[in-house]
N, C-alpha and C positions, 0 to 999 in steps of 0.2 A: 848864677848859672841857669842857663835855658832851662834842663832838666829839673830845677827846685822851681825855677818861677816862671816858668813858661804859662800860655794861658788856659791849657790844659794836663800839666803838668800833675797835679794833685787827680785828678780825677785816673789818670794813669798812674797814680801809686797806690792809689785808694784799690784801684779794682785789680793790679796786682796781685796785693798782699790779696784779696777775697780770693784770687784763684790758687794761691800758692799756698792759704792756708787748707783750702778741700784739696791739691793734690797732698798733701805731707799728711791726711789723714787714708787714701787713697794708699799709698808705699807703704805706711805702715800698717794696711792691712796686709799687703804681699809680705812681710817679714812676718806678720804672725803666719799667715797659710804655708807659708815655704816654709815652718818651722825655724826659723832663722832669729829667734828671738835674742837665743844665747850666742848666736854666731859670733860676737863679739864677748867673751866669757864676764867682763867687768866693765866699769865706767870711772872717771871719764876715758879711761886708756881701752883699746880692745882687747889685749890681752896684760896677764899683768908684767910683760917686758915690754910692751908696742903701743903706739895711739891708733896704731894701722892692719890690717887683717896679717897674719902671717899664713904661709903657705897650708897649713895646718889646719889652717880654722875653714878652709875650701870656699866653697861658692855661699855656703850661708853666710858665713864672714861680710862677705863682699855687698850682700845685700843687706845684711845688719849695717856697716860701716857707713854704705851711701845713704840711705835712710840718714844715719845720722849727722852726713855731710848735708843733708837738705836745710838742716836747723841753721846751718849757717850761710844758705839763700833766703832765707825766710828774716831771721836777724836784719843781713842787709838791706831787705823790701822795706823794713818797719824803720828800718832807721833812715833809708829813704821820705817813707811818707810822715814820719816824724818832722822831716824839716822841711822838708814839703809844707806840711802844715802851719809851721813857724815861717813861712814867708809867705804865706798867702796873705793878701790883700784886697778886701778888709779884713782883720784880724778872725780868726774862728777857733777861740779857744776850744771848744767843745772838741771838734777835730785834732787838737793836740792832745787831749787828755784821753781821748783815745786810741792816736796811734802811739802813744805813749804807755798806753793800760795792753795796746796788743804785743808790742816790744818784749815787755815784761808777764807776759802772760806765756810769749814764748822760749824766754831764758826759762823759767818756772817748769816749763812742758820738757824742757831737756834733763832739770833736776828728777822729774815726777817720773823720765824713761830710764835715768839712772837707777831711780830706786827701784823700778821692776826688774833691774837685772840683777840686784843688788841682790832682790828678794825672792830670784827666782821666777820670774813672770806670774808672784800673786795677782790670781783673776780681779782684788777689786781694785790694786793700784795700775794693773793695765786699762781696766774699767775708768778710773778718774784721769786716766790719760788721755782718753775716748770724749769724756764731758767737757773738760778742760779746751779739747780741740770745737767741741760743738760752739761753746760759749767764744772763743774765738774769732769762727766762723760770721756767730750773729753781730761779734761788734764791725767786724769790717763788712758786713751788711748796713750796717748805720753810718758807717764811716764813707761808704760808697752813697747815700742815700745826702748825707752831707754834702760831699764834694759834687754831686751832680744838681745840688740843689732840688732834689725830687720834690717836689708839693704834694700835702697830705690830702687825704680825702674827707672832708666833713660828715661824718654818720652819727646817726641819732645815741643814743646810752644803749637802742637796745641791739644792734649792729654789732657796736664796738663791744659791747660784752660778749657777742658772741666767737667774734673773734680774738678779742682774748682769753676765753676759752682755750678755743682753738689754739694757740697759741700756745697756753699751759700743757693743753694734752699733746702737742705735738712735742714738747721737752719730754714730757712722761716717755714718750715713745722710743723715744732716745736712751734715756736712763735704762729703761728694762732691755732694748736691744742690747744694751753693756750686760746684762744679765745673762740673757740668754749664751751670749760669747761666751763667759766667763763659765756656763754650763756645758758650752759645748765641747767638741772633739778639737777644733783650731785652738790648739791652746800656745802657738807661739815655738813649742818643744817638746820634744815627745815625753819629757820628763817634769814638764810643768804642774802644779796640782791645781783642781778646780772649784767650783767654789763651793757643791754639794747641793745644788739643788736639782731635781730632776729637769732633765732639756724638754721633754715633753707637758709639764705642768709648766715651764716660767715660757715656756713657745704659746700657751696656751693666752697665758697674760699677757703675751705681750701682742697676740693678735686680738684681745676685745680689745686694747689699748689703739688700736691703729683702727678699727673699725668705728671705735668712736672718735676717731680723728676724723675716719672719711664723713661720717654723719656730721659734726659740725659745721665739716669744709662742705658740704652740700646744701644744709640749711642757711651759711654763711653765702652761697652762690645767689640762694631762692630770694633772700633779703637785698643780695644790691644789685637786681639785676638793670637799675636806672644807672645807677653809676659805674660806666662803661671801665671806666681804669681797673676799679677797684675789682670790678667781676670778672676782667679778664684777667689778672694775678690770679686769683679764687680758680678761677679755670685752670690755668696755669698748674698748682701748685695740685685739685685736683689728678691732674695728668699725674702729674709724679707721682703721684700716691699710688694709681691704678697700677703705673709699670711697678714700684716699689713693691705692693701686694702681688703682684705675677710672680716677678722675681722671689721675693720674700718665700713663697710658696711652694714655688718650683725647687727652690737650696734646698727645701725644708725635706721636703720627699724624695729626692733625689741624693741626699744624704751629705748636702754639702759639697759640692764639688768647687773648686777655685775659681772658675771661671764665673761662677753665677754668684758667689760670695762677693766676688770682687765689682761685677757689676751694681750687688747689693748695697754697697760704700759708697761707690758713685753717687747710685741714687738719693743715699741718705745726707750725702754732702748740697744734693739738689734741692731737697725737700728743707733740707736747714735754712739753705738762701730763701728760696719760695716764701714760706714762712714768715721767716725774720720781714721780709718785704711785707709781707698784709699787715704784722705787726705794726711797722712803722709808718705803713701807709696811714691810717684812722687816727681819727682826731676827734672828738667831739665837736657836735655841727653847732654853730655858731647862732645862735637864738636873733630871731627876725619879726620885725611889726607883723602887724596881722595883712596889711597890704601886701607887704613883699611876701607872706608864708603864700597868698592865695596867687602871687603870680610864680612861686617857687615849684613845678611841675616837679619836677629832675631830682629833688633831695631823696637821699637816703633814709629809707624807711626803719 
């Protein structure tokens, strides 16, 4: 079939599943802000007569329910790029074992939202539903990086450490954003319990956490600015960050309103991709005679 083996076939499943897995985190912010968490009272059924909203369960229902009908667009993208992948030629194992790890990462993500209803929207297993989706995100980042054939970019050990740094702290930032949620007032339902930490001390954590994101993604800009690829991502991912902090700041003082929350998810689905891409761009730079280092201008400092 055209659509498994066509000649660009895979790169359009690959990048897909990337956009299907940041919207499905995207919706399930609007079920937590709508309060719509319990719209659907139980799992896997909505209520425990129906698999489907009843008139009862109103408009939170409805948005609980589709959220949950996404899991099964999202299933068929992977199981798409699944075979996608198993008829690509020449063989790319790597690529199976990852549309195969994101398959099963999202049956997993359906079991981990049952058990927050199960459990009453506990903030930290709403919290690892949140991570769960991140790690998601970055494999169909690699999975697109695959299928496109992207070439890495050669930088020195002291480069690549700092953007793997970078890297490290930009998950940090994620992890504690799940905190502060978990602290905050969105809690999914008005009768959800939180997690007991003050929103104003883990808000505080989680903005040094993002400030020393932006400082590496800055010193990471200073360092390659020979290698045009790699410093225009850095740029790139920069930008994200500055809207992310506007945003970020603007919720914060404004007391969370949905519109600016919602943007805030956007963003942090951005800033995932961004990311994940610097990651996988660097490579350690390839060791050169002393002739070719001196005629080597352009290398990564």
């Amino acid at each position: 079939m055209d659509v498994l083996t066509g000649p660009h076939s895979l790169k359009r499943w690959t990048l897909a599943s990337l956009i299907a897995n940041c919207v499905i985190v995207v919706t399930g912010a609007l079920v937590r802000l709508t309060a719509s968490g319990l719209g659907c009272s139980t799992w896997p059924q909505c209520t425990g007569s129906s698999y489907t909203p009843v008139p009862a369960s109103g408009l939170h229902g409805v948005i609980e329910f589709g959220n949950r009908l996404l899991t099964f667009v999202l299933v068929a993208i992977s199981i798409g790029t699944f075979l996608a992948a198993r008829a690509r030629r020449p063989a790319r194992p790597r690529l199976v074992w990852e549309s195969l790890a994101v398959g099963l990462g999202i049956i997993a993500q359906a079991v981990i939202g049952g058990v927050s209803v199960w459990m009453q929207l506990n903030p930290w297993v709403v919290g690892l539903h949140m991570i769960v989706s991140a790690a998601l995100i970055l494999i169909c980042v690699a999975m697109v990086h695959e299928a496109y054939e992207l070439a890495p970019v050669g930088v020195t050990p002291r480069v690549r450490a700092v953007v793997r740094t970078l890297f490290g702290f930009g998950l940090l930032v994620v992890v504690l954003g799940t905190v502060v949620t978990g602290a905050g007032p969105n809690s999914g339902d008005g009768g959800a319990q939180r997690n007991g930490f003050g929103l104003e001390e883990v808000a505080r954590l989680h903005s040094l956490s993002v400030w020393a994101t932006v400082a590496l993604t800055v010193l990471a800009i200073a360092l390659t600015r020979e290698a045009t690829r790699l410093n225009r991502v850095l740029m790139g991912l920069a930008g994200v960050e500055v809207l992310q902090g506007i945003v970020g700041y603007a919720q914060y003082f404004t007391h969370l309103p949905i519109a600016l929350v919602m943007a805030h998810m956007v963003l942090t689905t951005l800033f995932l991709v961004a990311v994940g891409h610097a990651w996988l761009l660097v490579e350690p730079q390839p060791k050169i005679s002393g002739s070719s280092a001196a005629a080597t201008k352009t290398s990564v400092r």
